[in-house]
VEXDREN-2710 file (C-alpha; in Angstrom, 1 decimal):
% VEXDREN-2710
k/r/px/py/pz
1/UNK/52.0/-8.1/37.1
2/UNK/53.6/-11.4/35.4
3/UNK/53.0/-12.2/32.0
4/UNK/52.0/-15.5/31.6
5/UNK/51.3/-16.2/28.2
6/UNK/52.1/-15.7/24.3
7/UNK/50.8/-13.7/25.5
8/UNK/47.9/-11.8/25.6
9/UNK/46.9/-13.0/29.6
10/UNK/48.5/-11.2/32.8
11/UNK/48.5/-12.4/36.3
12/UNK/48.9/-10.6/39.5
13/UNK/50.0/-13.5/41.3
14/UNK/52.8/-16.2/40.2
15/UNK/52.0/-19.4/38.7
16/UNK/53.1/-22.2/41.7
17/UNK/54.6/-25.2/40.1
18/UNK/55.6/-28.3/42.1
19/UNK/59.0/-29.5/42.3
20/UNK/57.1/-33.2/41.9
21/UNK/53.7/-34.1/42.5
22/UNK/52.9/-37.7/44.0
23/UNK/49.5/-39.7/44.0
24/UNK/48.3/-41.0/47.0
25/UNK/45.5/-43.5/47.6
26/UNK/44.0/-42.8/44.7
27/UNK/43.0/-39.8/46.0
28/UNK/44.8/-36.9/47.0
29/UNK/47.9/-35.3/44.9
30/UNK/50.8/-34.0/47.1
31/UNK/53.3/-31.9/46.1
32/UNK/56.4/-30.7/47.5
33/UNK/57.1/-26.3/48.0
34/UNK/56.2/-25.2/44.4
35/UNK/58.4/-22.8/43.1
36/UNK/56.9/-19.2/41.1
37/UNK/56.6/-20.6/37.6
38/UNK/59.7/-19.2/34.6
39/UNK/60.4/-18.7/31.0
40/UNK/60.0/-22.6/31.0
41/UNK/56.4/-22.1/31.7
42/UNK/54.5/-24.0/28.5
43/UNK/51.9/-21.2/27.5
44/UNK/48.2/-21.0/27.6
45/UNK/47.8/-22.9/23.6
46/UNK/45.5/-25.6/24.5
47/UNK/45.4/-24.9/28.2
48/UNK/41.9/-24.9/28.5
49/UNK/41.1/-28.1/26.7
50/UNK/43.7/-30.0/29.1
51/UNK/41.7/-28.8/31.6
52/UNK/38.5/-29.9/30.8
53/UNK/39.7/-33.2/30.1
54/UNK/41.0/-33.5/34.1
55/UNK/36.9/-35.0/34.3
56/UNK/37.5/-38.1/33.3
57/UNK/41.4/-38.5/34.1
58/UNK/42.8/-40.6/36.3
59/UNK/44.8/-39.8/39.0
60/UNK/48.2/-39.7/37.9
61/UNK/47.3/-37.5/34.5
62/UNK/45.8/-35.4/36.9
63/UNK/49.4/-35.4/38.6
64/UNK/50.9/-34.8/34.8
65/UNK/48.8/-31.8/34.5
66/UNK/49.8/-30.2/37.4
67/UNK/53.5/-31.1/37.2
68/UNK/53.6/-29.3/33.6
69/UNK/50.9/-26.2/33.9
70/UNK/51.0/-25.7/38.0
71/UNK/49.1/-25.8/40.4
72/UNK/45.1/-24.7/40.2
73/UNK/44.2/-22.7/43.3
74/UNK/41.5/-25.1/44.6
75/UNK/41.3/-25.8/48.4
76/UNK/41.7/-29.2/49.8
77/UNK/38.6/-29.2/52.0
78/UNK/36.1/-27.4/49.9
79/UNK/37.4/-27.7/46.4
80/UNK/36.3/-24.5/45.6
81/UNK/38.9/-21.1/44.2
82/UNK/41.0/-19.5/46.6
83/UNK/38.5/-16.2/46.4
84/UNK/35.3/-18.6/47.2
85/UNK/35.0/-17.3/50.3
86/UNK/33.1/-13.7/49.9
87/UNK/36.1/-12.5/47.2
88/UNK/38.7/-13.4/50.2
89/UNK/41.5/-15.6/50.1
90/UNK/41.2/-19.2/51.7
91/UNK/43.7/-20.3/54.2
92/UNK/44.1/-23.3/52.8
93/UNK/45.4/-22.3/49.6
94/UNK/48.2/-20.2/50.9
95/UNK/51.7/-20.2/52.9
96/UNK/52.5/-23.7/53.4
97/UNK/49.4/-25.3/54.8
98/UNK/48.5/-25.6/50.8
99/UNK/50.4/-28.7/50.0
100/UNK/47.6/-31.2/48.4
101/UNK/44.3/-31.0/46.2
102/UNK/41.6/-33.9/46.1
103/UNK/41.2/-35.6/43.0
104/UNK/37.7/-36.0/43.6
105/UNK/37.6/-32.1/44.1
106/UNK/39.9/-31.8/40.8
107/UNK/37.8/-33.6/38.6
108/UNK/34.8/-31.9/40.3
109/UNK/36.1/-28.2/39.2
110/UNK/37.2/-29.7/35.6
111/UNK/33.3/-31.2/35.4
112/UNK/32.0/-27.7/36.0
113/UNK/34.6/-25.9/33.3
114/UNK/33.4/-28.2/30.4
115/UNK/29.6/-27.9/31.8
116/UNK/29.9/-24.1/31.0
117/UNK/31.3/-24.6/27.8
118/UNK/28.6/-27.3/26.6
119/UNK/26.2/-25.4/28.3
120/UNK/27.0/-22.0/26.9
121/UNK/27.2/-23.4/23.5
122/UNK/23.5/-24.9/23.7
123/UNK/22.1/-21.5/24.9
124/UNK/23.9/-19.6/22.3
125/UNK/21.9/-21.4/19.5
126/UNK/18.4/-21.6/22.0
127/UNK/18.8/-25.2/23.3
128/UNK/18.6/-25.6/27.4
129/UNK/21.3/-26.6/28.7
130/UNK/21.8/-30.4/29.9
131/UNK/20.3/-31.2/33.0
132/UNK/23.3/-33.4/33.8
133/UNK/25.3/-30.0/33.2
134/UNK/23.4/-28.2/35.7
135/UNK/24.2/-30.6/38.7
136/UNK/27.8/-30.5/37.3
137/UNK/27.6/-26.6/38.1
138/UNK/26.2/-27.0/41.4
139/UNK/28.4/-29.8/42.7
140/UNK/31.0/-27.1/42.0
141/UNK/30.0/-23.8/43.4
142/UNK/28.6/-25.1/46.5
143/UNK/25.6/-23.2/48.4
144/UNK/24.9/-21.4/44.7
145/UNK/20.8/-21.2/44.8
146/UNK/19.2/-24.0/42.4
147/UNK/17.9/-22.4/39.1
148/UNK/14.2/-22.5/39.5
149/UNK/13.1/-20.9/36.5
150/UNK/14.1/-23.4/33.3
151/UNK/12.9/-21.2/30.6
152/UNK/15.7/-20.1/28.2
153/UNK/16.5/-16.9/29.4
154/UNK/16.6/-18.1/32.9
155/UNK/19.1/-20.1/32.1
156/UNK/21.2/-17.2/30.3
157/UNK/20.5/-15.6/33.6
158/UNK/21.5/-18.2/35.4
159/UNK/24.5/-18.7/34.1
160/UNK/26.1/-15.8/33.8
161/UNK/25.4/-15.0/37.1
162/UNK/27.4/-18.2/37.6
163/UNK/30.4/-16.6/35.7
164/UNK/29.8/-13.7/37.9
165/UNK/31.1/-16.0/40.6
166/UNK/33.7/-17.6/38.9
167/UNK/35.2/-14.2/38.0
168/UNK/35.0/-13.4/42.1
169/UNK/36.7/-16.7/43.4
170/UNK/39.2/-16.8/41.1
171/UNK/40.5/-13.7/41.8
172/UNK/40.0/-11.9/37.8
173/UNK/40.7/-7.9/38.2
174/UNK/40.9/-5.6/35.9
175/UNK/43.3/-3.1/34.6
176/UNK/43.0/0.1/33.1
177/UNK/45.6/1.8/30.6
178/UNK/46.1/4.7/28.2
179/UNK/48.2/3.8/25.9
180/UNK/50.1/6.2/23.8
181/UNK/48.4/7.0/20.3
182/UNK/45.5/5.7/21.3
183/UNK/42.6/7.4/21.2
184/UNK/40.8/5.7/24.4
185/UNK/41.6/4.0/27.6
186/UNK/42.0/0.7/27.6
187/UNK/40.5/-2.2/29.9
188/UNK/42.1/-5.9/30.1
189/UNK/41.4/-8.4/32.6
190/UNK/44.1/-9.8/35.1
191/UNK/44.6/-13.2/36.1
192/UNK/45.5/-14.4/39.8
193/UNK/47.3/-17.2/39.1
194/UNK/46.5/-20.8/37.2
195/UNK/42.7/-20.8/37.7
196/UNK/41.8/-17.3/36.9
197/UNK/44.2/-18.1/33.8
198/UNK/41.7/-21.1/32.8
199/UNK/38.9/-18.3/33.8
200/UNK/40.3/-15.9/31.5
201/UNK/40.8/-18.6/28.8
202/UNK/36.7/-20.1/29.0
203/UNK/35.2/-16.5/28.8
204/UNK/37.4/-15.8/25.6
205/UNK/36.0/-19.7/24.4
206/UNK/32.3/-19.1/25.0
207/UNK/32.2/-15.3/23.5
208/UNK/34.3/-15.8/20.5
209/UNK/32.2/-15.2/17.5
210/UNK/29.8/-17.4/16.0
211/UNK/28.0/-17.0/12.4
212/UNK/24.3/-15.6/12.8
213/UNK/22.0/-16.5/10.8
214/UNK/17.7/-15.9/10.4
215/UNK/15.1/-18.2/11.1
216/UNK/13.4/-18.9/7.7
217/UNK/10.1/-19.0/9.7
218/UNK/10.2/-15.9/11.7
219/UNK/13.4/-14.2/10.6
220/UNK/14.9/-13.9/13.9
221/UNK/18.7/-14.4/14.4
222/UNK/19.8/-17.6/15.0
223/UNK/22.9/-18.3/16.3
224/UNK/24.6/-21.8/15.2
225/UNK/28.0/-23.7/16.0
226/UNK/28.4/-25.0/12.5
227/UNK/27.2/-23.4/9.5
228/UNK/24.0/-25.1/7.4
229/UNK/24.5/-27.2/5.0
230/UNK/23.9/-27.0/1.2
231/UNK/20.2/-26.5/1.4
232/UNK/19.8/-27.1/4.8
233/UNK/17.0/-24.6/6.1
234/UNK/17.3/-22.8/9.8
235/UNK/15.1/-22.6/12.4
236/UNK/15.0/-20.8/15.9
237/UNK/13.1/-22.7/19.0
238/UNK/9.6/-20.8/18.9
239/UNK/7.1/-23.1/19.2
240/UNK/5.4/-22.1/15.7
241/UNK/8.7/-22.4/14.3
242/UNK/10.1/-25.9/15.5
243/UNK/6.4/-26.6/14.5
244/UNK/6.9/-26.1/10.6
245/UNK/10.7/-27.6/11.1
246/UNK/8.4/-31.0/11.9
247/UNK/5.8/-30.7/9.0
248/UNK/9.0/-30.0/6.4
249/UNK/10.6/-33.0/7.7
250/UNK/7.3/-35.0/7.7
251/UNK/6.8/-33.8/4.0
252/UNK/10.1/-34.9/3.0
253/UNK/10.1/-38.2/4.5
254/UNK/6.9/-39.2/2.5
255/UNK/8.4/-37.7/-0.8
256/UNK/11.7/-40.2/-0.1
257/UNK/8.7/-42.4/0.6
258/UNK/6.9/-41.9/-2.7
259/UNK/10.3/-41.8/-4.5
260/UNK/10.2/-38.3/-4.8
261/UNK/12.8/-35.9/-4.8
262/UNK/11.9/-33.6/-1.3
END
């Protein structure tokens, strides 16, 4: 097990960094035998973000990327993790026929990363995801079946058996320890290289804690991003409740109307 990070992430497998990475066409990145990553290695602080931003990159910032965090296990011909196939690894992504990526397929995976942040965030406080979102999901996974059911909780369905997935093909395991002087074991999750490192890195982004709050209609928790504001009132999507959200705001546009102080 390599430690990869300051340095709370583990990986079974060695991060693979390029001895140079060039652009071709506009559309592939080749890269010479990568070498296991070292004490060089830059860290996992803002890993994630750099990442997501690989969507709308061009080409040689995607060659950037790689050239200073490695090489993320994606396949050249499906553009998928090198578990995607049934939790096995994909020929193409080892020995030395794995040698180039696709920026289309690049920019694809970085689409689908950023979708399951946005996306998580919107269910989190009861707002469907984007539908743009979804088809950034499904251009990733590939044969995934198409969410039927759009109600709120089929989407939290939905998506996490979508992280399900993610957590196969990118190869996350788990480890179990008993440290001494503690009470109980102890379970952490293991990397397998650069991807499952992102992995690791968007679960711990889209569970960290978020300030709960109650509905001042129905008292139900509400789960926000930001807090309210000074006098800002909070509502949950119920129908009934997003319903009295519109006659407030209709009441205290015709008090600003009258000259009235809402």
């Amino acid at each position: 097990m390599t430690s990869i990070s300051r340095r709370l992430i583990s990986s079974r497998a060695p991060i693979w960094m390029p001895d140079r990475v060039t652009v071709v066409d506009e559309a592939s990145l080749i890269w010479d035998t990568p070498a296991p990553a070292g004490d060089s290695w830059p860290g996992t602080d803002n890993l994630l973000d750099h990442f997501c931003e690989l969507e709308s990159a061009h080409p040689e910032e995607m060659a950037d990327f790689l050239r200073w965090y490695g090489l993320p296990e994606l396949c050249f011909e499906h553009g998928r993790p090198d578990h995607h196939t049934e939790g096995e690894y994909c020929p193409l992504t080892t020995g030395d026929t794995w040698t180039s990526l696709s920026v289309r397929h690049l920019r694809i995976a970085a689409r689908a990363y950023s979708a399951i942040r946005r996306g998580s965030a919107r269910l989190a406080i009861r707002q469907s995801v984007d539908e743009k979102d979804w088809l950034n999901l499904q251009a990733f996974i590939g044969g995934f079946p198409v969410m039927k059911d759009r109600s709120f909780f089929g989407q939290r369905s939905w998506l996490a058996e979508y992280l399900r997935w993610l957590f196969m093909s990118t190869g996350i395991g788990h480890d179990v320890t008993w440290p001494k002087g503690a009470k109980h074991p102890q379970l952490s999750s293991e990397a397998d290289g650069l991807l499952g490192t992102i992995t690791l890195l968007l679960w711990r982004d889209i569970t960290g804690d978020r300030e709960t709050y109650r509905c001042d209609v129905c008292r139900m928790p509400v789960e926000r991003i930001r807090p309210p504001r000074e006098g800002e009132r909070i509502y949950c999507t119920e129908p009934t409740c997003r319903r009295a959200r519109q006659r407030r705001n209709q009441a205290a546009y015709r008090a600003r109307q009258r000259g009235e102080q809402p």
